[in-house]
C-alpha positions as CSV (number, residue, x, y, z in Angstrom):
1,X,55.7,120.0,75.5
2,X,57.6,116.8,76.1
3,X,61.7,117.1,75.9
4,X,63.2,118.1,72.9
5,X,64.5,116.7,70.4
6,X,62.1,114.1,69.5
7,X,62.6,112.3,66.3
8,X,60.2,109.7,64.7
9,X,61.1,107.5,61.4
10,X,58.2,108.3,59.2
11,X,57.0,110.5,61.5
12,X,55.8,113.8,60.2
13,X,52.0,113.2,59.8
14,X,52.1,112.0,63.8
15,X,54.0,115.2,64.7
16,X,52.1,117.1,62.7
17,X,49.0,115.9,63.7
18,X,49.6,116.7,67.6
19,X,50.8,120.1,67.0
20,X,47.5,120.6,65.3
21,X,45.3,119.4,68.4
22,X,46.9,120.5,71.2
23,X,48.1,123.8,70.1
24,X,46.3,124.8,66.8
25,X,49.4,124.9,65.0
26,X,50.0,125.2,61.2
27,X,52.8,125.1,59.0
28,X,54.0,128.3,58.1
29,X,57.5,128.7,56.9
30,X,59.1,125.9,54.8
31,X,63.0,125.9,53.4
32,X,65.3,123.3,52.5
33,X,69.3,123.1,53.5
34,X,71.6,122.1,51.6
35,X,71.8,118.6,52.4
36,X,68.5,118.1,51.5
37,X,66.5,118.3,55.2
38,X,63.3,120.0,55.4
39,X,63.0,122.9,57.9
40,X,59.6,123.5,58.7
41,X,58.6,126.2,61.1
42,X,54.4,125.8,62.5
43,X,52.8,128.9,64.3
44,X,50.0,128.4,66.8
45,X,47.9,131.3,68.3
46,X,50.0,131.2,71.2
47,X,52.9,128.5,70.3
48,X,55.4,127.5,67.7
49,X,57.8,124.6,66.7
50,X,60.5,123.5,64.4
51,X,60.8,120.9,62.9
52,X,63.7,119.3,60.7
53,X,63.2,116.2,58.1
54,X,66.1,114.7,57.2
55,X,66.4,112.9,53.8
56,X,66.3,109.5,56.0
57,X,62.3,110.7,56.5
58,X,63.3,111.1,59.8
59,X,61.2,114.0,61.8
60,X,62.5,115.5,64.6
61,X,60.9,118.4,66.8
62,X,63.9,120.5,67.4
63,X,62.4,123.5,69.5
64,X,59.2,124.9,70.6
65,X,57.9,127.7,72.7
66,X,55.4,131.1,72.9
67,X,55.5,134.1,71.7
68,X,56.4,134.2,68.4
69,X,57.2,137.6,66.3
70,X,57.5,138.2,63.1
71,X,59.8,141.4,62.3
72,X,59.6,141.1,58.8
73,X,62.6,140.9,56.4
74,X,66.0,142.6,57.8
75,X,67.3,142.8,54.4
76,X,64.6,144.6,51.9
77,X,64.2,144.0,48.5
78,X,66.9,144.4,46.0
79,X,69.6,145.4,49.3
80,X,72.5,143.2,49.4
81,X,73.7,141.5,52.9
């Protein structure tokens, strides 16, 4: 992958769009912080990435890598923090 970050005005659909040919990657995981940016985690079958878009609509790839693992939830249902 190229260096990280790299950010794109209006540039989801691009970013997204690689990820999804070169590594077969798909969003997975979507949240929202409190300022309003979009968090969006893709999995491949051997890759992820992050990415972040801002309220400004601009996307950034924050991280990437292998080997992702899901453990599950640390906290279970109806257990406080």
């Amino acid at each position: 992958m190229d260096a990280l970050p790299v950010c794109l005005q209006d540039g989801l659909a691009k970013i997204e769009s690689r990820l999804e040919a070169r590594y077969k990657e798909v969003l997975t995981y979507v949240g929202t912080t409190n300022g309003g940016s979009m968090f969006r985690v893709y999995l491949g079958p051997e890759t992820w990435s992050v990415i972040v878009v801002l309220p400004s609509n601009l996307a950034c790839l924050l991280a990437a890598g292998e080997g992702w693992e899901d453990i599950g939830s640390l906290v279970k249902p109806g257990e406080e923090y």
